[in-house]
PLY file of the C-alpha trace (Angstrom):
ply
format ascii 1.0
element vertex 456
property float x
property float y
property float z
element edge 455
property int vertex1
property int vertex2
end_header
134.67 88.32 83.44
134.96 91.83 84.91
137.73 94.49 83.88
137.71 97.59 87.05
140.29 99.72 86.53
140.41 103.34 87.98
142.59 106.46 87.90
145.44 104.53 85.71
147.24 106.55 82.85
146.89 104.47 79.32
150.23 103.83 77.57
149.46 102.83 73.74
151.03 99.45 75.33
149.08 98.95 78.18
145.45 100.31 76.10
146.89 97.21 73.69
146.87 94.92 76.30
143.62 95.50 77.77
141.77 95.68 74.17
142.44 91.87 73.86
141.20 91.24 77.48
137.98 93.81 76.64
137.13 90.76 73.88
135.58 88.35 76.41
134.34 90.82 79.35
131.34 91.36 80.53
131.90 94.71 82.22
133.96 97.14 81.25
134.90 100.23 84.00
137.23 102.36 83.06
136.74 105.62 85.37
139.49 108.80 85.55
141.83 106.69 83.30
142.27 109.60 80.75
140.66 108.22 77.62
139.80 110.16 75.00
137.62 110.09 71.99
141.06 107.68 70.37
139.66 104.96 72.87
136.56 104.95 71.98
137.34 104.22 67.99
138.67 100.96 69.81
136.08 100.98 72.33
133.48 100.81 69.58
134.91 97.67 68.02
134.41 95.77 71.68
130.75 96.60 71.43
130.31 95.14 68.38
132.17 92.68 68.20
132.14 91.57 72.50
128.02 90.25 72.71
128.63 89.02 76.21
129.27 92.96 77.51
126.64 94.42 79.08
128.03 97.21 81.32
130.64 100.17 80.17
131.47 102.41 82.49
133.83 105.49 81.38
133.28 107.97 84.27
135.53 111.29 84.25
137.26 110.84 80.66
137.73 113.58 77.74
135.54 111.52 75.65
134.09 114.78 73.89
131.04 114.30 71.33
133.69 112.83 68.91
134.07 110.02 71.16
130.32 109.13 71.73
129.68 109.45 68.48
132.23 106.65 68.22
130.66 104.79 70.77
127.59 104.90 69.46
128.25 103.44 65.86
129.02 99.81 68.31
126.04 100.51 70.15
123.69 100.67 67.18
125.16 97.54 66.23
122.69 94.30 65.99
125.07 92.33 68.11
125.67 94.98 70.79
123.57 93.70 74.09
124.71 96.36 76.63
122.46 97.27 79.37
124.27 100.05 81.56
126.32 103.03 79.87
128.06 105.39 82.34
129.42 108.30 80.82
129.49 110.65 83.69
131.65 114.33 83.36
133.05 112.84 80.27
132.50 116.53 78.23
129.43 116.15 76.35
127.44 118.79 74.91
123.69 118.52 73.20
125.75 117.55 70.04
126.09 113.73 71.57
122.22 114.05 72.40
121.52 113.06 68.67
123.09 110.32 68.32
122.68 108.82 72.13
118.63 109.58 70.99
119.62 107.19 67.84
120.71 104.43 70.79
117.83 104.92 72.81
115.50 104.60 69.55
116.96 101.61 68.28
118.78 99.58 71.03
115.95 97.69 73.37
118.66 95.97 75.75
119.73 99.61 76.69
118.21 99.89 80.29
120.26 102.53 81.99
121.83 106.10 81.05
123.68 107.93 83.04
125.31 111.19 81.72
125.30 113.90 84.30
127.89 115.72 85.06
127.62 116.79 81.13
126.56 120.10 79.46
123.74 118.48 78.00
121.44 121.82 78.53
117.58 121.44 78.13
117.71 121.13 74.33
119.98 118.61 74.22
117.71 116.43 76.71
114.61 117.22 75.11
116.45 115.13 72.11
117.30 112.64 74.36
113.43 112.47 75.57
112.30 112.18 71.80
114.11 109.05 71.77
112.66 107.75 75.29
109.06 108.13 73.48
110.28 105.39 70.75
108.21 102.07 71.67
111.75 99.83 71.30
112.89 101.99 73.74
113.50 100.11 77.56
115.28 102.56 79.88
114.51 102.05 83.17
117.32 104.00 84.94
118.18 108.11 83.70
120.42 109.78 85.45
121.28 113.99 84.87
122.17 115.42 87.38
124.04 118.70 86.26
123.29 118.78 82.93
122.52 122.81 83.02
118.72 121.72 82.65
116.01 124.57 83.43
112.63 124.38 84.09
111.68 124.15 80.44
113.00 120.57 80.62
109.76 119.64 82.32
107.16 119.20 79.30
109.76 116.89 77.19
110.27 115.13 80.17
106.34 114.24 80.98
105.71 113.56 77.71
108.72 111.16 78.01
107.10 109.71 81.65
103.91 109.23 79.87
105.44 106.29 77.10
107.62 105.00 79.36
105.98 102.83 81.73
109.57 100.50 81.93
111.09 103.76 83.77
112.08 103.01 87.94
114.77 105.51 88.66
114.87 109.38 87.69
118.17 111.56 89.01
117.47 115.54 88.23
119.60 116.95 90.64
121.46 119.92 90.90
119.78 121.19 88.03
117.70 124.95 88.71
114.48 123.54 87.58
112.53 125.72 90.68
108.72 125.42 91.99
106.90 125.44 89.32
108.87 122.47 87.31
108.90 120.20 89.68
105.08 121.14 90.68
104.41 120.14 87.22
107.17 117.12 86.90
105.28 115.90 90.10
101.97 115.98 88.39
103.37 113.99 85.50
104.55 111.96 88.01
101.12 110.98 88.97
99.77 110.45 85.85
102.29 108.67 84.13
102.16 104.66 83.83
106.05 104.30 85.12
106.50 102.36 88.14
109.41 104.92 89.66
111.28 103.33 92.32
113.76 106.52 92.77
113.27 110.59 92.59
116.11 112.23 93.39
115.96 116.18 93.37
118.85 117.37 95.02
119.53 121.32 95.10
116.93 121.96 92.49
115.45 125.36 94.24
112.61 123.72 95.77
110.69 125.52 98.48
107.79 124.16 100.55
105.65 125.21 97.72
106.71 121.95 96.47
105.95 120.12 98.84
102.21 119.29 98.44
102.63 117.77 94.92
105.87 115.93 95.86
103.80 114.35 98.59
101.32 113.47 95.73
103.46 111.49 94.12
104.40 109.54 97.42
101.09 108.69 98.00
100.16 107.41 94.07
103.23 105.58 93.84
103.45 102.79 95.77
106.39 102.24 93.99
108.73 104.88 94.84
111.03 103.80 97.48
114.21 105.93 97.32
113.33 109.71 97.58
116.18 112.69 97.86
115.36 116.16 98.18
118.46 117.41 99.75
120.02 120.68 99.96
116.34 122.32 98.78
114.80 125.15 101.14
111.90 123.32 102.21
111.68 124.03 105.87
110.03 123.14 108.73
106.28 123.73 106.77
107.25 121.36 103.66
108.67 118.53 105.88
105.19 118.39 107.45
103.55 118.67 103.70
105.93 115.39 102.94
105.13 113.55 106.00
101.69 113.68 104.77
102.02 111.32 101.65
104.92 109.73 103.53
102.52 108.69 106.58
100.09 107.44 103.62
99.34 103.97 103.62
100.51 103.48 100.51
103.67 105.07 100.58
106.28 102.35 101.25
109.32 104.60 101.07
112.80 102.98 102.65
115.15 105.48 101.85
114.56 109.65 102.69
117.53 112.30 101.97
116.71 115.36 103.70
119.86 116.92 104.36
120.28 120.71 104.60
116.80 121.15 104.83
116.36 124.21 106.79
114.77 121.89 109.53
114.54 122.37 113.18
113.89 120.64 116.16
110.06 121.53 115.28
110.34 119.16 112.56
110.94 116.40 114.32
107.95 115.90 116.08
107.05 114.45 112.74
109.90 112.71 112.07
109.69 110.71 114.90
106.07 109.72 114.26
107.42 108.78 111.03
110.68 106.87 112.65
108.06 104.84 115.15
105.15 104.11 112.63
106.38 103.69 109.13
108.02 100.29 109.14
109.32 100.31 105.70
111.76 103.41 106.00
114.75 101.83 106.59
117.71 104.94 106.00
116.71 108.63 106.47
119.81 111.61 106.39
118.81 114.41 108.33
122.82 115.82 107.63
123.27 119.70 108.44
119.77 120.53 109.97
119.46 122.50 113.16
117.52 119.70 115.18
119.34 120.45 118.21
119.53 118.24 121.32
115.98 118.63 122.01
114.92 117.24 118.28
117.52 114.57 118.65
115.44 113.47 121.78
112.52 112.74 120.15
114.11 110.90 116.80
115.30 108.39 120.00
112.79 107.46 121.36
111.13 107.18 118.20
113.85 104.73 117.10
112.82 102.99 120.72
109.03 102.45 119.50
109.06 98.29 118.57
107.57 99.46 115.20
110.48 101.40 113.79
113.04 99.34 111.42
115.35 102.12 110.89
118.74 100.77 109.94
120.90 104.15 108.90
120.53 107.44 110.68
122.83 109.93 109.51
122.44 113.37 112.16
125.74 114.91 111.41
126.01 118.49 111.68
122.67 119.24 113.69
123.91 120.90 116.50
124.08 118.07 119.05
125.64 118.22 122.29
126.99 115.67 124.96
123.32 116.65 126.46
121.70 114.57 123.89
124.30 111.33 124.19
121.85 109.50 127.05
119.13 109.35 124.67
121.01 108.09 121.99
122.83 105.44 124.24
119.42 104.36 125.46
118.31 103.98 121.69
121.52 102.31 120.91
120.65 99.46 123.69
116.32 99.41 122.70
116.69 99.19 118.69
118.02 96.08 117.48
117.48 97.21 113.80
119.89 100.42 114.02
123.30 99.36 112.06
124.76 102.80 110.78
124.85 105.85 113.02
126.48 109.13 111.67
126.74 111.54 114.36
130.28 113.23 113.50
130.34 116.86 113.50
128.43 117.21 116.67
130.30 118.50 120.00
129.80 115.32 121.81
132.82 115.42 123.80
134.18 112.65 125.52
131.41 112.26 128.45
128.59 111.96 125.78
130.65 109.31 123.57
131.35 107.40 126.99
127.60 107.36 127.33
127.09 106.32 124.08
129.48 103.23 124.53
126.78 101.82 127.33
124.35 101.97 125.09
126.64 100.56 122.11
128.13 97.94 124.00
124.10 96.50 125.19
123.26 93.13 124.08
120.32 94.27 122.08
123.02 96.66 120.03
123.63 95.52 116.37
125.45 98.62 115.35
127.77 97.82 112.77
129.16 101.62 111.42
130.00 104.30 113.68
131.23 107.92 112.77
132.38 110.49 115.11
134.58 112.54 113.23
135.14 115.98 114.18
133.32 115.47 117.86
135.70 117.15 119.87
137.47 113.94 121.27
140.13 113.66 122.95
142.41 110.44 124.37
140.09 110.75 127.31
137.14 108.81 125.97
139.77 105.95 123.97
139.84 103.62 126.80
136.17 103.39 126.67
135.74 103.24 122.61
139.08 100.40 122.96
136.73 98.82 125.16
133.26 98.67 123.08
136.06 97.89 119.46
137.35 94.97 121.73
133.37 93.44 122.60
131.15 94.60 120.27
132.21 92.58 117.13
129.17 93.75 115.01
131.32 96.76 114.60
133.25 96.81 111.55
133.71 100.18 110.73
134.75 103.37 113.39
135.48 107.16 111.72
137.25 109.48 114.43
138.56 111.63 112.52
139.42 115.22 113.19
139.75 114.45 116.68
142.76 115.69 118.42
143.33 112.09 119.82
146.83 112.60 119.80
149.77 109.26 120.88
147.89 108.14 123.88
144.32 108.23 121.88
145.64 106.39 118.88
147.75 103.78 120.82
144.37 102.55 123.16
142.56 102.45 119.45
145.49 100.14 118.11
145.17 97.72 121.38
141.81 96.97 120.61
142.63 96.47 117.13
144.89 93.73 117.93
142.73 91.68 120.18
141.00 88.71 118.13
137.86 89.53 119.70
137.84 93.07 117.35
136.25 92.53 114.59
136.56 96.39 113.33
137.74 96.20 109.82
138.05 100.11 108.72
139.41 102.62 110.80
139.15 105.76 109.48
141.50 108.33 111.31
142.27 111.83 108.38
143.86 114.25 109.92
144.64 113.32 113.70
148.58 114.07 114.55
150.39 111.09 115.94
154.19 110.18 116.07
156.50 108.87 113.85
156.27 105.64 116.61
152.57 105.58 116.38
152.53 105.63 112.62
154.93 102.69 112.64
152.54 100.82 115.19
149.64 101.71 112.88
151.64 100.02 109.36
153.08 96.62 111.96
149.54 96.46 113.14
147.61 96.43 109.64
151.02 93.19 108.24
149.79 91.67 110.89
145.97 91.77 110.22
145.18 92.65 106.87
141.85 92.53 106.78
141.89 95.66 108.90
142.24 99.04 106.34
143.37 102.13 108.32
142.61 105.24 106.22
144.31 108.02 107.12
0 1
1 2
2 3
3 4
4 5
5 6
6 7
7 8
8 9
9 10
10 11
11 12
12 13
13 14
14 15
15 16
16 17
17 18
18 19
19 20
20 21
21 22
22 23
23 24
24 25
25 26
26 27
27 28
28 29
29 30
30 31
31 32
32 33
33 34
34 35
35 36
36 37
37 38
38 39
39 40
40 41
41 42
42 43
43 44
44 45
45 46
46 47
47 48
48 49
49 50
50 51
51 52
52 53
53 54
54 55
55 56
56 57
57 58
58 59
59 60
60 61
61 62
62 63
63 64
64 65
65 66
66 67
67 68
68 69
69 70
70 71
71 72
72 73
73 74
74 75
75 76
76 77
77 78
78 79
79 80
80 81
81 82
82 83
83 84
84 85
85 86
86 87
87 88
88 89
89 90
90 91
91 92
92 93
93 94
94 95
95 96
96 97
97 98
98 99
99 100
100 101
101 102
102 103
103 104
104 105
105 106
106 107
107 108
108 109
109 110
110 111
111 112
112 113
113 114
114 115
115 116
116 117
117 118
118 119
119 120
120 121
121 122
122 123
123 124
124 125
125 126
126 127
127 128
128 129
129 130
130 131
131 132
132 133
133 134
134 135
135 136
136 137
137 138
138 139
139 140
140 141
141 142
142 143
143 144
144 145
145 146
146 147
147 148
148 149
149 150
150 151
151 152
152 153
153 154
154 155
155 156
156 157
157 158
158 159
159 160
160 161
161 162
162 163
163 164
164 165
165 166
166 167
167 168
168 169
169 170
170 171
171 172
172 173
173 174
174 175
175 176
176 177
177 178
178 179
179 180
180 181
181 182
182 183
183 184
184 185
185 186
186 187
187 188
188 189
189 190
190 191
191 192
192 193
193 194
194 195
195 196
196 197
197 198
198 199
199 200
200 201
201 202
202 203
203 204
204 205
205 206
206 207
207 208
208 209
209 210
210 211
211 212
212 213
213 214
214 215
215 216
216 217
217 218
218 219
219 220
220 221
221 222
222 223
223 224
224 225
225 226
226 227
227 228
228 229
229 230
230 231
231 232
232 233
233 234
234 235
235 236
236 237
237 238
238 239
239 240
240 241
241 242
242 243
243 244
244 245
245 246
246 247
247 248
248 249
249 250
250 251
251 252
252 253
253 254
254 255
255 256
256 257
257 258
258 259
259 260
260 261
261 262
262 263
263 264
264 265
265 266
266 267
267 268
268 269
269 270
270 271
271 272
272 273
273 274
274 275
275 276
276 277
277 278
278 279
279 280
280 281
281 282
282 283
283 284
284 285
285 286
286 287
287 288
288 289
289 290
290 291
291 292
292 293
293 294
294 295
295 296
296 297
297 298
298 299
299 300
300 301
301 302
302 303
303 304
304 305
305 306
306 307
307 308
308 309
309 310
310 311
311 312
312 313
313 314
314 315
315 316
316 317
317 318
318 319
319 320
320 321
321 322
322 323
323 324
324 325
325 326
326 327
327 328
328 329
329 330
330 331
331 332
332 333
333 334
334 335
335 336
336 337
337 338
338 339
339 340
340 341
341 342
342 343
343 344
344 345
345 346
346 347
347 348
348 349
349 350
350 351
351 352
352 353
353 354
354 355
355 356
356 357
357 358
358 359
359 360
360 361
361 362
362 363
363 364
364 365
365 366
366 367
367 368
368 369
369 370
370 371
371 372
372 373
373 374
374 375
375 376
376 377
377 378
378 379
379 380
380 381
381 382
382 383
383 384
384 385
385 386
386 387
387 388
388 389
389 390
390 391
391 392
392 393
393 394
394 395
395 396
396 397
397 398
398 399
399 400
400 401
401 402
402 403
403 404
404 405
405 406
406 407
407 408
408 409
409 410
410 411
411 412
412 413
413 414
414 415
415 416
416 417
417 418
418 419
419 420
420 421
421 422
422 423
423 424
424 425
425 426
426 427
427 428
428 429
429 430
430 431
431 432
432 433
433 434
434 435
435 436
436 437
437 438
438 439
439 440
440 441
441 442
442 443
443 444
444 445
445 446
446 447
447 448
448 449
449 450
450 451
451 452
452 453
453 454
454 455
């Protein structure tokens, strides 16, 4: 039994109420639903006395210290058997680090922690490392991201890495650990007996001095799968130290976050041998980079390349024009792997989106998401996209937002909504002007299919 409930004020009542339902769950989510450290008194008394609950999720709450110190008198609890604690922006300090080391000390069945969003700071985390070097303790999963680390996190955390060979996913981002901590994270990384599955070091002042050891650790760890080093300054000269370890043989990544990069069209000479020859990368975000129409060329015809399995490409913001749109239809038609595109924020215009619809409405097309928000549409190219919405029933999910699509856009969109043969089941249309009429049109069509969701 699962209780999800999000962004709901608590009455004393309605807290009642849920308590006894809280008895016999097995998750618990109770995100932005204004709980404070009261709850988890209450909360506490589930843990201990609930064995069957083995996921508590309390995302965006005033919990304070107070309340996870609350918490964690259930959690050190013989009975207690939970496996996944979410306590995301819930106002923790290093004070809770203490007593969540306590948990991590003494409770094997914990096997995820995830408390960024917290003003943990680097002392408080090298407490919560101390009890990651405890032999009963299991995590696999730490999350903490903003937690105001620094780089003298870095030592706690190896020594951490080096006990805990159960450990497959580590989140550090947005944290301003710089070069030379995650240089020497990295070489930890290497050493250390953990089988990580996921690095993610998102806006952590990386440069391409980096880039060399973080392309270490994707050639010594087979096992790493999910990397993210978004919004770091690595450039043009540490994407080509990456795509070293990444072309490695024994790299297997499948998922690569490189957004806001500082790449270039020169980058993706690389890219696309990477696209074409690495057939276990599966998503890759190249999101705010200046690859231009040119660099855009080449990641097509790389997806073209019989080798490539690329499922998600996400180019939004690179500077595309309608100049690029042939290539991408002619992808669109070759790859039979490609099911999410993200190519909003580009000035396609409506010739390059009607040349994208050839290529989307090919047999060999599987695409099932399609975003081109913010491409400088206009009714114009609605025919066409009512068209591809009306054949193409792989497609489940079209964003065209910001788009100044206006009455006669919107209505073309709603006509191939209400043909059976659409099979789009999210359209997502924020901020696009319509009529009162229109907006009528839009609530009579979604009665009379409600498995369609218009967001708006």
């Amino acid at each position: 039994m699962e209780l999800d409930i999000q962004c709901e004020e608590m009455s004393p009542s309605r807290w009642a109420e849920l308590l006894t339902t809280m008895k016999s769950c097995k998750t618990i989510r109770l995100d932005d639903c204004n709980l404070s450290s009261s709850n988890c008194e209450d909360l506490s008394s589930i843990i201990n006395t609930n064995p069957s609950l083995t996921e508590l999720k309390l995302n965006n709450n005033e919990l304070g210290d107070a309340g996870v110190e609350y918490l964690c008198k259930g959690l050190l609890t013989p009975s207690c058997s939970l496996q996944k604690l979410w306590l995301q922006n819930c106002n923790l300090t290093s004070a809770s680090c203490e007593t969540l080391r306590s948990v991590l000390s003494a409770q094997p069945s914990l096997t995820e922690l995830h408390v960024g969003d917290n003003k943990l700071g680097t002392a408080g985390v090298k407490v919560l490392c101390q009890g990651m070097m405890n032999p009963s303790c299991k995590l696999q999963k730490l999350q903490l991201e903003y937690c105001e680390l620094t780089a003298d996190i870095v030592e706690a955390l190896n020594a951490a890495l080096q006990s805990k060979p159960t450990l497959k996913e580590l989140s550090l981002s947005n944290n301003t650990l710089g070069d030379t901590a995650v240089k020497q994270l990295c070489r930890g990384l290497v050493e250390a007996s953990c089988n990580l599955e996921l690095l993610h070091l998102e806006n952590c002042g990386i440069t391409s001095d980096s880039c060399v050891d973080i392309s270490a650790v994707l050639r010594n760890k087979s096992s790493l799968m999910d990397l993210s080093v978004g919004d770091n300054k690595i450039g043009d000269a540490g994407l080509a130290l990456l795509c070293q370890g990444l072309m490695h043989s024994s790299c297997k990544i499948q998922k690569l976050w490189l957004w806001d990069c500082d790449l270039t069209s020169a980058s993706c000479k690389d890219l696309s041998r990477l696209i074409s020859t690495k057939e276990t990368l599966t998503e890759i975000s190249l999101i705010d980079n200046n690859l231009r129409d040119s660099g855009m060329e080449m990641l097509c015809q790389a997806l073209k390349d019989p080798k490539s399995k690329l499922q998600e490409l996400w180019v939004r913001e690179c500077g595309l024009t309608t100049a690029c749109c042939k290539a991408v239809s002619s992808a669109l038609s070759t790859s039979k792997h490609l099911k999410v595109l993200h190519i909003g924020e580009n000035k396609l215009g409506d010739a390059g989106v009607e040349l994208l619809c050839e290529g989307l409405m090919h047999p060999n097309c599987n695409i099932q998401s399609l975003w081109l928000g913010n491409c400088d549409l206009t009714a114009g190219c609605c025919a066409t996209l009512a068209t591809a919405m009306a054949t193409k029933q792989c497609l489940t999910e079209l964003d065209l937002s910001y788009n100044p699509l206006d009455d006669e856009g919107i209505r073309k969109i709603c006509e191939a909504l209400r043909k059976p043969s659409c099979n789009v089941q999210q359209l997502i249309l924020y901020d696009i002007l319509w009529s009162s009429e229109v907006d009528d049109e839009l609530r009579a069509l979604e009665e009379s299919k409600p498995e369609v969701k218009i967001i708006s």
